[in-house]
N, CA, C and O atoms as a MOPAC input file, in Angstrom:
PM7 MOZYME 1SCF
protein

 N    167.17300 1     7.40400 1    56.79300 1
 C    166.02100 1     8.19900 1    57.15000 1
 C    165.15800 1     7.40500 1    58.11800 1
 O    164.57300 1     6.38600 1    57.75000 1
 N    165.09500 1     7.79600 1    59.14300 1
 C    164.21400 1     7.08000 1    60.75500 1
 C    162.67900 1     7.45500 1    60.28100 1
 O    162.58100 1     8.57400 1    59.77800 1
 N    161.77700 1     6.87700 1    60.34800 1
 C    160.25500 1     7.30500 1    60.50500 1
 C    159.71200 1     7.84500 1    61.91400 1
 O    158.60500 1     7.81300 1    62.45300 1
 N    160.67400 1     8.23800 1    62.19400 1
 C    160.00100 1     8.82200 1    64.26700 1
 C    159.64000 1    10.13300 1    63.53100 1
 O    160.09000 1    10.63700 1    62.50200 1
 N    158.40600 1    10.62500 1    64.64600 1
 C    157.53600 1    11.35600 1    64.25600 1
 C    158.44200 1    12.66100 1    64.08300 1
 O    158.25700 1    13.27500 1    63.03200 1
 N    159.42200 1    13.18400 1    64.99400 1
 C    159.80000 1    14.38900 1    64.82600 1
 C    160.70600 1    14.57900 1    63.76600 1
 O    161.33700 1    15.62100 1    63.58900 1
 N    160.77300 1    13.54500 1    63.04000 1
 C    162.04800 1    13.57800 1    61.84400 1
 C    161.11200 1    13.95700 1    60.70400 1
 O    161.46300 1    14.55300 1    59.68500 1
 N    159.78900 1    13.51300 1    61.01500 1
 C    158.88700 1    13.31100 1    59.63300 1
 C    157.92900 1    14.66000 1    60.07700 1
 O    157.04100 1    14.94700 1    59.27400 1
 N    158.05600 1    15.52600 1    61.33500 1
 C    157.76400 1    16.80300 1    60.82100 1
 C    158.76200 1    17.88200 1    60.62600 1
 O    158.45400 1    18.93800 1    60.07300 1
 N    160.16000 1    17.58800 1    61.14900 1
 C    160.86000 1    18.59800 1    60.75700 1
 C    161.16900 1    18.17500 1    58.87300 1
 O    161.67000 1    19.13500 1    58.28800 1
 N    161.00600 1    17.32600 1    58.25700 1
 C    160.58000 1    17.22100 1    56.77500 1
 C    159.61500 1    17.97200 1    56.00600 1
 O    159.67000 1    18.58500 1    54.94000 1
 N    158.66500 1    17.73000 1    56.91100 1
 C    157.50900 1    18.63200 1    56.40000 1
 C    157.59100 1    20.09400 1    56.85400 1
 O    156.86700 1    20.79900 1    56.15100 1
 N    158.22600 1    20.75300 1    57.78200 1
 C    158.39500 1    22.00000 1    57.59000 1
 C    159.70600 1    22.09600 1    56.67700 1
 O    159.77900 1    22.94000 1    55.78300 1
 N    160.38200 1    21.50300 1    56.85300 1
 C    161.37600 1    21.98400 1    55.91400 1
 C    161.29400 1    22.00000 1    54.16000 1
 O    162.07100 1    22.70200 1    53.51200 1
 N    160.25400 1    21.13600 1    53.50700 1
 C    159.51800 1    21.23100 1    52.27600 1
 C    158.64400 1    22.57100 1    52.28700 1
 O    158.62800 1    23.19100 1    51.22400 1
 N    157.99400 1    23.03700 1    53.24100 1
 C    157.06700 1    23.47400 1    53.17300 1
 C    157.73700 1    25.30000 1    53.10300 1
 O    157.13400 1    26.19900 1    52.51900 1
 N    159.06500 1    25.48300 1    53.83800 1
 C    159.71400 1    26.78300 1    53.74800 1
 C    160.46600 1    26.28100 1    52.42400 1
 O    161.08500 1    27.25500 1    51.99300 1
 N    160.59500 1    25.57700 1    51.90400 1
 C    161.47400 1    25.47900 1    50.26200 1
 C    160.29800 1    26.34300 1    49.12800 1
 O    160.45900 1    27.27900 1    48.34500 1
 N    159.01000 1    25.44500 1    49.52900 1
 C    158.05700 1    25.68400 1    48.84600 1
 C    157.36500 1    27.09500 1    48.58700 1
 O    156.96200 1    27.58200 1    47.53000 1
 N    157.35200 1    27.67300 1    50.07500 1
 C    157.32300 1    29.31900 1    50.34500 1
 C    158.19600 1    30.03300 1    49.76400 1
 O    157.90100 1    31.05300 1    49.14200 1
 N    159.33000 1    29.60700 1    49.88700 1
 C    160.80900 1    30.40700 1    48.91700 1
 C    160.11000 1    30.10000 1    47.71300 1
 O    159.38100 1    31.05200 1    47.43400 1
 N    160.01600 1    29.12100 1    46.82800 1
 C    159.78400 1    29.22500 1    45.53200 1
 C    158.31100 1    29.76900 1    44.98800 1
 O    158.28100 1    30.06100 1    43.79200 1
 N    157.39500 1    29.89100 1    45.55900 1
 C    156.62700 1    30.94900 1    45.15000 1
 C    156.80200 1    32.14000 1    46.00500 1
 O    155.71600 1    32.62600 1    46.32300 1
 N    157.65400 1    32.65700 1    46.39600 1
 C    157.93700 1    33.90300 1    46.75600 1
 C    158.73200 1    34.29900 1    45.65200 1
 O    158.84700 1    35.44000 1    45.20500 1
 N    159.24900 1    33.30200 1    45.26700 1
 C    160.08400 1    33.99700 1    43.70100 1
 C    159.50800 1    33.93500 1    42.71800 1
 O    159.90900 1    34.80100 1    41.94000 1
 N    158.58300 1    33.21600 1    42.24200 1
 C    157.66400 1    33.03100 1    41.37100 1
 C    156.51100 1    34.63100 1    41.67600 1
 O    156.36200 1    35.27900 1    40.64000 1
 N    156.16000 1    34.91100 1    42.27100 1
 C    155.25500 1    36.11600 1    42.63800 1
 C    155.93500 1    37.40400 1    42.40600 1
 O    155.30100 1    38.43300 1    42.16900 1
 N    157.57200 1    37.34200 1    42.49100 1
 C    158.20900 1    38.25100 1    42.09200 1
 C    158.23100 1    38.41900 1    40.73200 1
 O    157.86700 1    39.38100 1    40.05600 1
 N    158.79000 1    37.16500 1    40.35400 1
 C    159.36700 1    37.22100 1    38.97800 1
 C    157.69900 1    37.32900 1    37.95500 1
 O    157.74100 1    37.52000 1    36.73900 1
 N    156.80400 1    37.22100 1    38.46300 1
 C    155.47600 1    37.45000 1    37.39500 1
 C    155.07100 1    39.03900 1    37.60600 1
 O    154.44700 1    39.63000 1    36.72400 1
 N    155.45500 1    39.67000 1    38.79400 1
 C    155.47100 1    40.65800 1    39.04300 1
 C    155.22300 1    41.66300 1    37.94700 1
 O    156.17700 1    41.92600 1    37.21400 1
 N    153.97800 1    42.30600 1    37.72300 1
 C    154.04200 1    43.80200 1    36.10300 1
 C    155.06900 1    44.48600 1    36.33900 1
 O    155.72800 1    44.75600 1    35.33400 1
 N    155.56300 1    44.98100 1    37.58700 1
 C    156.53300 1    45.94600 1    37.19100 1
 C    157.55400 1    45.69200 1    37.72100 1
 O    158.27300 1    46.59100 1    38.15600 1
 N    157.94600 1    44.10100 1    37.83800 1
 C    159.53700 1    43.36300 1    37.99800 1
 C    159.67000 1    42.97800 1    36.56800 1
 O    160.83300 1    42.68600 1    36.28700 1
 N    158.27500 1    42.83000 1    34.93000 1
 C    158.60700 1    42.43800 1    33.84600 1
 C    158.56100 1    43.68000 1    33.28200 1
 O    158.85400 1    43.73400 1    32.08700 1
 N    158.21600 1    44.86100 1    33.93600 1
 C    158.47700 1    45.79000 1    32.82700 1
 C    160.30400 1    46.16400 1    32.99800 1
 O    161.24600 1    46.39100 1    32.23900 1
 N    160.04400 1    46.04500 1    34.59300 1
 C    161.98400 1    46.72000 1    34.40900 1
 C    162.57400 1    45.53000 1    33.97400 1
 O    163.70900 1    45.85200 1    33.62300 1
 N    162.49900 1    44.94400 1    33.89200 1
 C    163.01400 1    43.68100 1    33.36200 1
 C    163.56100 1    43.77100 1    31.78500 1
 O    164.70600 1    43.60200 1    31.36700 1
 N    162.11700 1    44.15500 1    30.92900 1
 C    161.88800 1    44.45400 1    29.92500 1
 C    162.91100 1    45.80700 1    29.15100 1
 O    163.66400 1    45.79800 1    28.17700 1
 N    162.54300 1    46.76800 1    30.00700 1
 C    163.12900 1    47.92700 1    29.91800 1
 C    164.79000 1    48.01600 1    29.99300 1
 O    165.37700 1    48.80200 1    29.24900 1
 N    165.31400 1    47.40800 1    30.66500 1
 C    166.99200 1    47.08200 1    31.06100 1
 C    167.04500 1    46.12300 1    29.51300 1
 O    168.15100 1    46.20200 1    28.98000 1
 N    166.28400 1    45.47600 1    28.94400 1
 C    166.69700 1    44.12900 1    27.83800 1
 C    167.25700 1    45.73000 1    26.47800 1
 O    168.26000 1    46.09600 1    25.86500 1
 N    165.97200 1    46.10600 1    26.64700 1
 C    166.10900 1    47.39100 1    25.86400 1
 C    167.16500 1    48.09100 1    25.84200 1
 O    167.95200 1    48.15000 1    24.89700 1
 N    167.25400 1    48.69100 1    26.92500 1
 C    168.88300 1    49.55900 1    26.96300 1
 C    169.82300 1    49.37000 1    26.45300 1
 O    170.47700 1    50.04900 1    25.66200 1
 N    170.03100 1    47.96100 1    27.07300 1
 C    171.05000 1    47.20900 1    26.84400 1
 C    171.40000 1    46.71400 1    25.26200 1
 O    172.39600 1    46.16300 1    24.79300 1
 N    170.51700 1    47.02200 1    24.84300 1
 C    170.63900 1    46.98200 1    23.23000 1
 C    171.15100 1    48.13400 1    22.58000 1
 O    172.00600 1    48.23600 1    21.70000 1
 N    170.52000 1    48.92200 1    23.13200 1
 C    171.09300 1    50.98300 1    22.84000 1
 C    172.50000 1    51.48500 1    23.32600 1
 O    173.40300 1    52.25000 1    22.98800 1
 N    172.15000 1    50.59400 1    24.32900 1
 C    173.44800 1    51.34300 1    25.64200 1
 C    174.68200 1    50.06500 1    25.50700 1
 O    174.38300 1    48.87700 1    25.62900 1
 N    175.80000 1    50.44600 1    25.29200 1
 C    176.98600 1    49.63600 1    26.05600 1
 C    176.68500 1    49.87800 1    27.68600 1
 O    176.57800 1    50.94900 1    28.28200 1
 N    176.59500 1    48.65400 1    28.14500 1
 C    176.87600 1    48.42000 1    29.49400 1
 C    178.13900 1    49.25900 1    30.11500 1
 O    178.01100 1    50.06500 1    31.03600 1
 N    179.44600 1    48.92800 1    29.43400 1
 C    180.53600 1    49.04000 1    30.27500 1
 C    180.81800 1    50.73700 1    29.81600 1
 O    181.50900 1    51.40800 1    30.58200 1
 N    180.37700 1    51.24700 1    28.81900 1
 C    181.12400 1    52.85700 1    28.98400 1
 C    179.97400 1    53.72700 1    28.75500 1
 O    180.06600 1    54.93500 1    28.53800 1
 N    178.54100 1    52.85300 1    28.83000 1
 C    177.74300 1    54.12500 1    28.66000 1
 C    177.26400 1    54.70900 1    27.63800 1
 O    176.33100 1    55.50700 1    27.72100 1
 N    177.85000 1    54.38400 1    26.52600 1
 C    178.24500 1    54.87400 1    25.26800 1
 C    176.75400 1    54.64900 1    24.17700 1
 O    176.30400 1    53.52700 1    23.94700 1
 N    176.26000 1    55.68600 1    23.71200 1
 C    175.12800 1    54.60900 1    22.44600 1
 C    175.83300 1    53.79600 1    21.70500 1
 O    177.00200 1    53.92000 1    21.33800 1
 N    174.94200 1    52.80200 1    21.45900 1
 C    175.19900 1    52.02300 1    20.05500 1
 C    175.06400 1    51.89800 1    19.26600 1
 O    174.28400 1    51.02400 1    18.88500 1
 N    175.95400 1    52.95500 1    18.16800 1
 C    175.47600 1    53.36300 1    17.33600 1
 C    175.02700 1    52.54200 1    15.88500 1
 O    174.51600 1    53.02500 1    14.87400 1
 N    175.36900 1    51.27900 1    16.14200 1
 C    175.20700 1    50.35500 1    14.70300 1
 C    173.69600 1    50.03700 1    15.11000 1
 O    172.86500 1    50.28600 1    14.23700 1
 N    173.19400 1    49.48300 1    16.40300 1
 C    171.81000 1    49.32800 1    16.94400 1
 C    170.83700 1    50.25400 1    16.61700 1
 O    169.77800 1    49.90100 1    16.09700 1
 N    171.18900 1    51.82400 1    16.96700 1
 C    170.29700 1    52.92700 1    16.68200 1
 C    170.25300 1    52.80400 1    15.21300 1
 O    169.11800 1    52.65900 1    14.76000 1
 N    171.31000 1    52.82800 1    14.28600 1
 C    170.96900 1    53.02500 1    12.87600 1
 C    170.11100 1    51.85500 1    12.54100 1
 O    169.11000 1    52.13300 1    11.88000 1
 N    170.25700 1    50.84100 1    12.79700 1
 C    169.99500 1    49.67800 1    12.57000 1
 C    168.10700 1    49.67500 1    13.02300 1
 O    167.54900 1    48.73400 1    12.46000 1
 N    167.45700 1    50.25100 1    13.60700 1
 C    166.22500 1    50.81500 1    14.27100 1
 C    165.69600 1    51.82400 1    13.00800 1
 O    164.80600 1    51.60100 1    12.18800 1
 N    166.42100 1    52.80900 1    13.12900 1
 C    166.31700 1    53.81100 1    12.19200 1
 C    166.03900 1    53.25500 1    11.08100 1
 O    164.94700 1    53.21000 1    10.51300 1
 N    166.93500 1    52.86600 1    10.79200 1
 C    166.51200 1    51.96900 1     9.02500 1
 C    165.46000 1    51.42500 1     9.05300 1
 O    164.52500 1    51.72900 1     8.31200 1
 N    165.43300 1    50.55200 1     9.88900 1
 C    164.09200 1    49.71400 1     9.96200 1
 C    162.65200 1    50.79200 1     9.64800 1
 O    161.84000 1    50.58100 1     8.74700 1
 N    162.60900 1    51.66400 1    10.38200 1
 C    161.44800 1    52.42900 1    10.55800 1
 C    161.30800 1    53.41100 1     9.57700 1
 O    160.22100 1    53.92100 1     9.30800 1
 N    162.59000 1    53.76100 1     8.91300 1
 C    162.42600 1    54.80400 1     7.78500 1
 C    161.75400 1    53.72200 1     6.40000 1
 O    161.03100 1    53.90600 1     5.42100 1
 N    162.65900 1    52.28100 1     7.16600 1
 C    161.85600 1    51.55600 1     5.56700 1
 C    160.53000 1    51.58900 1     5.42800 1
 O    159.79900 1    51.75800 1     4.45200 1
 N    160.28700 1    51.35000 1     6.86200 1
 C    158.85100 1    50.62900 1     6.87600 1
 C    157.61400 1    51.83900 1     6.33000 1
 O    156.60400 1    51.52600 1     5.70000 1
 N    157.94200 1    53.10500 1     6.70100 1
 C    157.49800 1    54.56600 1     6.05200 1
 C    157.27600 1    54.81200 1     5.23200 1
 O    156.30500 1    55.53000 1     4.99500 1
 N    158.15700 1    54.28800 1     4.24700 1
 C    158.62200 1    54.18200 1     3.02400 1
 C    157.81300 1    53.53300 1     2.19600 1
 O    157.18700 1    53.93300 1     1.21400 1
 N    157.93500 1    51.90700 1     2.97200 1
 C    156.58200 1    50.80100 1     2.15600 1
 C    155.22100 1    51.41400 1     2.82600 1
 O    154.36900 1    50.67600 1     2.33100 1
 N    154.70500 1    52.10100 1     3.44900 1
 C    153.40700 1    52.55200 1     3.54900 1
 C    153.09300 1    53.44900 1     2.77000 1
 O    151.98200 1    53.30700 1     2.25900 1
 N    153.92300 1    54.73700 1     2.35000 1
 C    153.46200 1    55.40700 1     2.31900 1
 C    153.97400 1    55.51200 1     0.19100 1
 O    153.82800 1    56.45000 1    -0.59200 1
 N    154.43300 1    54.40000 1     0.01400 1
 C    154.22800 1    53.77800 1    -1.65800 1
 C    153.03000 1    52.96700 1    -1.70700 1
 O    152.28300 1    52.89900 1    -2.68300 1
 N    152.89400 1    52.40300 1    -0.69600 1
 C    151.15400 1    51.26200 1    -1.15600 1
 C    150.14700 1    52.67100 1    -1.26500 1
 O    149.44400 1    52.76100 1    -2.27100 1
 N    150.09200 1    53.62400 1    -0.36100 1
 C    149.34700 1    54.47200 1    -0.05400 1
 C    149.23600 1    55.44700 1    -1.71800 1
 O    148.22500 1    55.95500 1    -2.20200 1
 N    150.49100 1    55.44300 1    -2.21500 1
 C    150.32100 1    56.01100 1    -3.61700 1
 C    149.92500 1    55.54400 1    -4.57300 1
 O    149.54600 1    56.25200 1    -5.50600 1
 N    149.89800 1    54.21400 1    -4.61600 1
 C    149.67800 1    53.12800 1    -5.75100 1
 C    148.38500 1    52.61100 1    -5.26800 1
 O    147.96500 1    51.71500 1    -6.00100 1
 N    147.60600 1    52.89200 1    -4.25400 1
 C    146.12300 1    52.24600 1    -3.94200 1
 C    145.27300 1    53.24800 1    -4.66400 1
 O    144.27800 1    52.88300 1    -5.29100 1
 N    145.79100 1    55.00500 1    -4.55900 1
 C    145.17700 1    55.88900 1    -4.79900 1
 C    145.00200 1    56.29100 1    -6.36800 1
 O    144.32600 1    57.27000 1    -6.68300 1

């Protein structure tokens, strides 16, 4: 590495477009609605098989249960408070 001046600014532009790339991706990736689709695809992808489209049906029941339990324990505290 030479210290002549034009070596030591094509360095400094060349840090300085690395640096632009990485908060250009950083501004994306914090992005509200690059984390909601973001978010939203994590989701699917839990429901949905990727490769045929198909629901999933052990996931959906597996939801279902959850929420019928949870119904269930509210609405027994709700009888036994009263």
């Amino acid at each position: 590495m030479s210290n002549q001046p034009s070596d030591i600014e094509r360095e400094i532009e060349e840090a300085r477009e690395r640096l632009a790339g990485t908060i250009d991706q950083l501004l994306y990736r914090s992005h509200p609605k690059t984390i909601v689709s973001r978010e939203v695809a994590q989701v699917k992808a839990f429901y949905v098989d990727a490769e045929t489209g198909e629901p999933r049906t052990d996931n959906i029941l597996k939801t279902v249960g959850g929420v019928v339990g949870a119904i269930a324990v509210f609405v027994l505290l709700r009888k036994i408070t009263k």
